[in-house]
MARLO-448657 format. One line per field, with one value per residue (C-alpha): z, x, y. Coordinates in steps of 0.25 Angstrom, whole numbers, padded with zeros to 4 digits, always signed. Each point is the difference from the previous one (the first is absolute). Layout:
N
w: [Z, ...]
u: [X, ...]
v: [Y, ...]
end
This chain:
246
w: [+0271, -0011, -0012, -0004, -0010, -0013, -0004, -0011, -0005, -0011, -0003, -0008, -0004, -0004, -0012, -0004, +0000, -0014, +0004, +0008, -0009, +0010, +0013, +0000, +0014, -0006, -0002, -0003, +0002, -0010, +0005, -0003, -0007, +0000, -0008, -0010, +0004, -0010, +0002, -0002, +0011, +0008, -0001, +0004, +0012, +0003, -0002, +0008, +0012, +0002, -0012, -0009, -0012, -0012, -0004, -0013, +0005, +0008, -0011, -0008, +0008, +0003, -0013, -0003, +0010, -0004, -0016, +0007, +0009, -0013, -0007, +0011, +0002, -0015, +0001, +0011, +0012, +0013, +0007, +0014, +0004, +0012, -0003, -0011, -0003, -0015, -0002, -0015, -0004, -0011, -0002, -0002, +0001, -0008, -0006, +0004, -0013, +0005, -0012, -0002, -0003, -0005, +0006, +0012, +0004, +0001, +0009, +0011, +0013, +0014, +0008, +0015, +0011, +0010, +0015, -0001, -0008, +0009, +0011, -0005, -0005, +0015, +0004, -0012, +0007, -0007, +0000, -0007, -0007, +0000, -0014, -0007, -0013, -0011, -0011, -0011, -0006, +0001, +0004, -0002, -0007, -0001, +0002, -0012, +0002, -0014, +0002, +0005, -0004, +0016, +0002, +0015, +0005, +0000, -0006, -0003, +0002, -0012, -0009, -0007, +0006, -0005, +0008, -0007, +0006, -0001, -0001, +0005, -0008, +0010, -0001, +0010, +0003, -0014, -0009, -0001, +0005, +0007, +0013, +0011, -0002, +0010, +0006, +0016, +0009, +0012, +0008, -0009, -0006, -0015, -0010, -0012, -0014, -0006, -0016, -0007, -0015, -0003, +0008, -0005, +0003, +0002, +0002, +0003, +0002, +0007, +0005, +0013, +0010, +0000, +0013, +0008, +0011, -0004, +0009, -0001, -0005, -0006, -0012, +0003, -0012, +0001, -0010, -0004, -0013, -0004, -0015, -0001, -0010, +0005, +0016, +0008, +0015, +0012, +0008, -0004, +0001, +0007, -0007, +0007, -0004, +0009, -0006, +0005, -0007, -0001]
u: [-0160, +0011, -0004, +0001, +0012, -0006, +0000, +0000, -0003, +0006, -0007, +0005, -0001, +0011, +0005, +0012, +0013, +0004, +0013, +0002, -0009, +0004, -0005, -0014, +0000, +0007, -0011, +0000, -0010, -0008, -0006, -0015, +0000, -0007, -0003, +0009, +0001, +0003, +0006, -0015, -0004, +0011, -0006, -0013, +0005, +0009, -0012, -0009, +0010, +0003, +0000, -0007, +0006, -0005, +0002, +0005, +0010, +0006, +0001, +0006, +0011, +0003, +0002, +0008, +0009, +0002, +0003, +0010, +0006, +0000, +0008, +0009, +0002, +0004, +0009, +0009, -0007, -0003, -0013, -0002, -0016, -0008, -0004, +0011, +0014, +0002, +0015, +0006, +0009, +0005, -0003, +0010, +0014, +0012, +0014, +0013, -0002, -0016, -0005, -0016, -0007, -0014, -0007, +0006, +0004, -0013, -0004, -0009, -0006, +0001, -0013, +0003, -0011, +0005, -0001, -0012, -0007, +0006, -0006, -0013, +0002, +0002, -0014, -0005, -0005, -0001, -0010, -0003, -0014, +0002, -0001, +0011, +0000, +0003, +0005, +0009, +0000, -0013, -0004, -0011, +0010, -0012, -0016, -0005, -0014, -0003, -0010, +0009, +0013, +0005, +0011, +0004, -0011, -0012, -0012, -0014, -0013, -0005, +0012, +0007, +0013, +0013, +0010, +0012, +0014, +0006, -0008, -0012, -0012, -0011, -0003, -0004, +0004, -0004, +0006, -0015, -0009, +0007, +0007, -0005, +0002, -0004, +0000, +0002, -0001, +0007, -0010, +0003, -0014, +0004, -0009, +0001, +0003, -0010, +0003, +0014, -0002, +0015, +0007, +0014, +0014, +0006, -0014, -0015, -0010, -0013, -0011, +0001, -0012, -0009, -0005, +0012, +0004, +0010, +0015, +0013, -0002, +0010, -0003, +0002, +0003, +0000, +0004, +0005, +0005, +0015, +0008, -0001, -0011, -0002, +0002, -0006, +0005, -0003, -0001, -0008, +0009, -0005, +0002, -0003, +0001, -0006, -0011, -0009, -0014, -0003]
v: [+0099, -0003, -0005, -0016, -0002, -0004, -0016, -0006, -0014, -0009, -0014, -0010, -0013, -0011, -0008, -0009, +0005, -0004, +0005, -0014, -0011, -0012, +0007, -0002, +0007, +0014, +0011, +0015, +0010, +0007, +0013, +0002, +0014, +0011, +0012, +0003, +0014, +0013, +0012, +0008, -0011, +0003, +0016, -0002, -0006, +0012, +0010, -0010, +0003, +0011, +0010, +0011, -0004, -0007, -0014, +0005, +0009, -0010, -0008, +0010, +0004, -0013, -0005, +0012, -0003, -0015, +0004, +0010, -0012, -0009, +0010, +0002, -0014, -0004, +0013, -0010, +0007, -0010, +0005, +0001, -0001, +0000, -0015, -0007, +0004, -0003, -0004, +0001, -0012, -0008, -0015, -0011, -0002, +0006, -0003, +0006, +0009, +0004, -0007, +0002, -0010, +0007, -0015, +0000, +0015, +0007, +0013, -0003, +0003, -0003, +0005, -0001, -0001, +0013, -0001, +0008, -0010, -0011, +0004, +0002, -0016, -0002, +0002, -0011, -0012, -0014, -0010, -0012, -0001, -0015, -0002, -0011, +0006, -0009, +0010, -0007, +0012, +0005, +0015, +0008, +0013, +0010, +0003, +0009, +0009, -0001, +0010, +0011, -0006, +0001, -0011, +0005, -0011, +0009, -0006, +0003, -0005, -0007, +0002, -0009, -0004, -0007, -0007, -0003, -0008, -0014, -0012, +0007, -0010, -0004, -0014, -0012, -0012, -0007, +0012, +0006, +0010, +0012, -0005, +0010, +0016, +0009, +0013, -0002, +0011, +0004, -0007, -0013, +0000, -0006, +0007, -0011, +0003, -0009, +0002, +0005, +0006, -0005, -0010, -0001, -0003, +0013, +0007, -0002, +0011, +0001, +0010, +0005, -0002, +0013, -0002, +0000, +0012, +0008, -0002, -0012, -0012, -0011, -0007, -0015, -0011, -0016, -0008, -0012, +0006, -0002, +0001, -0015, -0002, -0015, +0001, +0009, +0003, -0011, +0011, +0015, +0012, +0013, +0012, +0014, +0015, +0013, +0008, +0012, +0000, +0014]
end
């Protein structure tokens, strides 16, 4: 029998499209994320699969091998990969006399999806989570185990964890309490978080459950809390951010 073609599946919610103010029917997509992945995650998947190779070593090599690409790179070098073509170039536009304008005429980098990577993309398929997300700027940035200092959204039971972004106070309707933060598994079972030790603008921190199963969960946020210090939102605005209790 051959063997299924992997899948692969991209939620995402929708906002306003700031880009076009007077069109109240113009969304875009905001992708929910998942892991944040390293290069020593990316090793543990390899020996996982399908070699007797340590995690270290793989990491090890790897890295040498991307100071050596850096160094090529800066040296004026274009680098082919299996997955991304970086591409040297110069930014802005210049004179008949190719006068530099330090402000304007800056080295950069062009990173180029390869057809390898393409075709992976090919298999992606999208769907919609049915969540209009009222951001205005708001975003959970990052989830801090302040425990063990992991920010690539693994957390532990018990521990104290920070979230940090964009507008992320938790308040209701009223400017008090804590609006509603939870931890929703993939079932959709919402674990509430019933107490926050801060609850900031850019911040708020909480302890995690210590009688939840270990596995994916997302950590949701409603609030009604905006930067106007007399007004708050009509309307509460869903923040979301992926997370793996382990």
């Amino acid at each position: 029998m051959a063997e299924k073609e992997k899948e692969y599946l991209w939620k995402f919610g929708i906002r306003d499209n700031t880009m076009t103010p007077d069109d109240t029917t113009d969304y875009i997509a905001t992708v929910d994320k998942n892991q944040t992945l390293s290069i020593e995650d990316i090793a543990k998947r390899i020996v996982k699969k399908r070699t007797e190779y340590r995690p270290d070593t793989i990491a090890n090599i790897v890295n040498m091998f991307e100071e050596e690409a850096r160094y090529a790179i800066a040296e004026g070098n274009n680098l082919i990969m299996n997955n991304v073509r970086f591409q040297i170039a110069i930014s802005g536009i210049f004179d008949a006399e190719g006068i530099i304008d330090p402000e304007k005429n800056k080295p950069e980098i062009n990173v180029i999806p390869s057809d390898t990577l393409k075709a992976e993309l090919d298999k992606v398929r999208i769907e919609y989570n049915k969540q209009k997300l009222a951001q205005g700027g708001a975003e959970i940035v990052k989830v801090t185990d302040l425990t063990t200092g992991a920010t690539n959204g693994e957390i532990g039971r018990g521990h104290p964890i920070e979230v940090s972004g964009y507008k992320v106070k938790a308040v209701n309707a009223d400017g008090t309490g804590i609006g509603e933060v939870s931890l929703v598994n993939d079932a959709g079972y919402k674990e509430p978080i019933t107490s926050l030790i801060y609850n900031e603008p850019s911040y708020f921190t909480f302890i995690c459950p210590d009688d939840l199963t270990e596995g994916q969960y997302t950590l949701e946020v409603v609030t009604y809390y905006t930067t106007n210090s007399t007004k708050l939102l009509k309307t509460p605005r869903t923040l979301t951010y992926p997370v793996t209790l382990v």
